[in-house]
N, C-alpha and C positions, 0 to 999 in steps of 0.2 A: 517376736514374743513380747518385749518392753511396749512395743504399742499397742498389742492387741489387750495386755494388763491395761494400760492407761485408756483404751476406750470402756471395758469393762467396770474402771473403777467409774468414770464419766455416769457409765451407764447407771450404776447404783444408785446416783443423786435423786433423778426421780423417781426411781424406786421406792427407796427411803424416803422422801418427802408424803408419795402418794398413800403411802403403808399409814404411816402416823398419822398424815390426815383423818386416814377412815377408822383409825381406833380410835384417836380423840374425839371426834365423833359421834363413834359408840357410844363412847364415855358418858358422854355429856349431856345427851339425848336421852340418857332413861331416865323415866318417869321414879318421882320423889326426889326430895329434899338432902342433899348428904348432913347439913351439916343441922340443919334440924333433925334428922337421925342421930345425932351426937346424944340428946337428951333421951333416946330411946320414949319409953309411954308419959314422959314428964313435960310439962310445959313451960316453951322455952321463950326465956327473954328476947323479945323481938332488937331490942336494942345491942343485946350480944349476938343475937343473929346476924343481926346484919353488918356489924361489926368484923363475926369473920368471914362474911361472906366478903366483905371487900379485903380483908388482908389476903384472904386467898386468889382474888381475883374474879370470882363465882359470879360479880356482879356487873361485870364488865360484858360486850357483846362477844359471842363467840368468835367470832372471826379474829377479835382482839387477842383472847384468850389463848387462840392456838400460835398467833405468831409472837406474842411472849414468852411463851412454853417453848419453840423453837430456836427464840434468839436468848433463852438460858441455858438450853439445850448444848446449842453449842460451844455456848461458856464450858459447859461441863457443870450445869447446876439441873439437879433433877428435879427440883421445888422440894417443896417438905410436905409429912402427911400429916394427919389434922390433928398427931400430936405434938406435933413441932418439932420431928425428928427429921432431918435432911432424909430423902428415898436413898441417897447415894452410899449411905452407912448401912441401910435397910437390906440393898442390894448386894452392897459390898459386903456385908454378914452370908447373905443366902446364898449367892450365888457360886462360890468358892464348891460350897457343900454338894447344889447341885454337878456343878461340872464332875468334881468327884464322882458323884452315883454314875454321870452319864457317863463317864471314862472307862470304869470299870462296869456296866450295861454294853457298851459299843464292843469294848476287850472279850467278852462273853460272846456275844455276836456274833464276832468274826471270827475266834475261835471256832466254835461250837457250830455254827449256822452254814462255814465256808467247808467246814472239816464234812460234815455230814453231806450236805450238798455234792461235796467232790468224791466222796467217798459211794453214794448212792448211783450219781453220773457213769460213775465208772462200773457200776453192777448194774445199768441199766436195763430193766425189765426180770431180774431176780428177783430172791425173795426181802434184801436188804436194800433193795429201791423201793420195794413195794412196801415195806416194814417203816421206813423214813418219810415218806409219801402219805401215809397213813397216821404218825406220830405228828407231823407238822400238821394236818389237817386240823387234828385233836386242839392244840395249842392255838390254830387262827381261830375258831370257833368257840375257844372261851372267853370268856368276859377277862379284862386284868382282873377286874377287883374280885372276882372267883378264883383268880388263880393266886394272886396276893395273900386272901385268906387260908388257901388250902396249903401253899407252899409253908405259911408262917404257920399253921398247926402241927403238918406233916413233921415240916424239917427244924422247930423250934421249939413247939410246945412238948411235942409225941418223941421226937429220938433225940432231941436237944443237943445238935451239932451246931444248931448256928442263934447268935443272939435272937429273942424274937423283935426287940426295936434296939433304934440306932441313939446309945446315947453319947458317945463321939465320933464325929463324924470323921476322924483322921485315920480312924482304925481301919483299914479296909477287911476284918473281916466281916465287923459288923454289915458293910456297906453289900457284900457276897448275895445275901439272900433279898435285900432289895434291888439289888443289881441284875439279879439270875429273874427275878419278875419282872422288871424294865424290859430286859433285853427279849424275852422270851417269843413277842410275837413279833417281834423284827426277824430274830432268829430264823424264826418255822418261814417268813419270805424270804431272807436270802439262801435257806439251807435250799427249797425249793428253787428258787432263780441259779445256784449257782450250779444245781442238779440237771436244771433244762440243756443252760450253756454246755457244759460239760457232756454231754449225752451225744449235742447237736456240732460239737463242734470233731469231735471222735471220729464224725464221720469224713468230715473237710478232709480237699486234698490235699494239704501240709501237712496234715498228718500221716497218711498214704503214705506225702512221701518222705516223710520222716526217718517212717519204719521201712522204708527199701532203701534208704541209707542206713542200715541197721545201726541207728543212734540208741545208746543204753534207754531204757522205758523209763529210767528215772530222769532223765534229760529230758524225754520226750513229755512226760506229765507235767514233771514240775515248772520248764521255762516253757516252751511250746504253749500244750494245752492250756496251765493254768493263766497264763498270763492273758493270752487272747479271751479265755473266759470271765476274766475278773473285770473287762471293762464294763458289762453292766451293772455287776454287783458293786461297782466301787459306785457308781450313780446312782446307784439307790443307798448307799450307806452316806454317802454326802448328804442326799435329802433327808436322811433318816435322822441327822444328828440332830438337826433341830426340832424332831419330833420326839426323839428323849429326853432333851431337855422342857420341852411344853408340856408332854407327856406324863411329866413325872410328878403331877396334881395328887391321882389316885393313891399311886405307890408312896410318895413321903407322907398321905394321911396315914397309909395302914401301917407303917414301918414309924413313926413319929420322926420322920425326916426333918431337922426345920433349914428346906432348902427353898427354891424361887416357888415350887409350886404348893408350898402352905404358905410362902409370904402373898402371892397370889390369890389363894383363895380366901385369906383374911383379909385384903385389899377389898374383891369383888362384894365381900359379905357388909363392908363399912364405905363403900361405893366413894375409894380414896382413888379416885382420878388421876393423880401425878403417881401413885407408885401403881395402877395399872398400866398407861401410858410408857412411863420408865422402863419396866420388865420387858413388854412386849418390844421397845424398840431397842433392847440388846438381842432381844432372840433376833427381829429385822436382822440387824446389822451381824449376828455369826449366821446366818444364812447365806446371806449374802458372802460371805467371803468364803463361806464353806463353799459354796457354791461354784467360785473362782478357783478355788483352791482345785478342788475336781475334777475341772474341765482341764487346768496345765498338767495332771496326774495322767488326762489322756494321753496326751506326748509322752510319757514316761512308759507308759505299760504299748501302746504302738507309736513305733517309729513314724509309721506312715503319716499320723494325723502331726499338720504343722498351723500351726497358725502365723498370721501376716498382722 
């Protein structure tokens, strides 16, 4: 096990090297001026332009550019944005808040998504398979920011159980109704995935012979069934977690979240390089280790899978 971690971490290096590459990139490659964008419709001292254009580095070759950014990087320096604020304060503000939303989105999730899922598996081909089957369809086929909208009129504005924006973010109840819209179309996949599992696995013969050793049906569901059924849902909730976190663009504009994904989309609109860069290579790097993380969770939920 100690080894197959340490090649997997090995393996991450160029991973992560290749990832930031092709966002920096991105970055730096679109068309206009950031820091002539600075003076927006005004006309700007070319002498102060190019001024910051070298404090920033903007005026150096790209190839320069990126392996500066990676040997501060690793310092633990994320550069500053163009108003002189270190990103690492930027982040270290935002990103706290996201995690929050996505902890209580994922907690939603798996309640909600696993519960109905195993719940529907098990009445497979009734009317409360076919009723869940049909409500999760509902849910993949809406837009978030439809459902963002509707849930914050329904359940904030109309019966007023739940704040309609989040103005602290410590409160988790504020964070409820951004959360219950995060989680929602993850939700309607795993209720769905863990509905299939459950259905298909009913019929395996460990289960057969389960029940001809007349083992209690709550033994039989809950270590049995649900365990061998949870190995794909836990692979998709691994992937997913860095998709709540990227994901949560939409949902913190409509909630007035100020978590990564408005410090983000203020970045992309002021085309601030280091704290786009920044962002995406902590999402990089919790993928990856969620990722890791996951895969040892196999050993955990079957015995049989061992790594060397």
């Amino acid at each position: 096990m100690g080894r197959y971690v340490a090649r997997r971490l090995l393996q991450m290096i160029p991973v992560f090297i290749g990832t930031t590459l092709i966002i920096f990139l991105m970055v730096h490659v679109l068309p206009g001026d950031p820091i002539r964008a600075m003076w927006g419709d005004k006309a700007a001292d070319p002498a102060q332009v190019a001024s910051l254009r070298h404090e920033f580095g903007l005026d150096q070759p790209l190839w320069k550019q990126y392996i500066d950014y990676m040997v501060d990087l690793f310092k633990g320096d994320f550069g500053q944005t163009f108003g002189g604020r270190p990103v690492s304060e930027e982040m270290g503000m935002a990103f706290p808040v996201t995690l929050r939303l996505a902890a209580v989105a994922l907690t939603i999730e798996i309640i909600v998504g696993i519960g109905l899922g195993a719940w529907a598996g098990l009445k497979a081909g009734r009317a409360v398979d076919t009723g869940v089957l049909i409500f999760t369809l509902i849910v993949i086929s809406m837009p978030v920011f439809v459902l963002g909208y509707l849930a914050r009129f329904i359940f904030a504005d109309e019966l007023g159980w739940l704040p309609p924006n989040v103005q602290d973010s410590m409160d988790v109840q504020q964070l409820l109704l951004p959360g219950f819209v995060l989680a929602m179309l993850s939700m309607a996949y795993v209720a769905r995935l863990t509905r299939t599992t459950f259905a298909e696995n009913l019929r395996a013969d460990y289960m057969r012979t389960a029940l001809a050793k007349g083992l209690p049906r709550r033994r039989i569901v809950g270590v049995h069934l649900l365990r061998n059924s949870l190995i794909p849902v836990v692979t998709f909730l691994g992937t997913d977690v860095g998709a709540l976190v990227g994901g949560a663009v939409v949902t913190e504009g409509i909630f007035n979240v100020q978590g990564v994904g408005n410090l983000l989309f203020k970045a992309l609109g002021q085309r601030e390089g280091t704290t786009i860069v920044g962002v995406v290579t902590i999402f990089v790097l919790v993928i990856l280790l969620i990722n890791l993380l996951v895969d040892l969770l196999y050993a955990v939920l079957d015995p049989r899978i061992r790594y060397a």
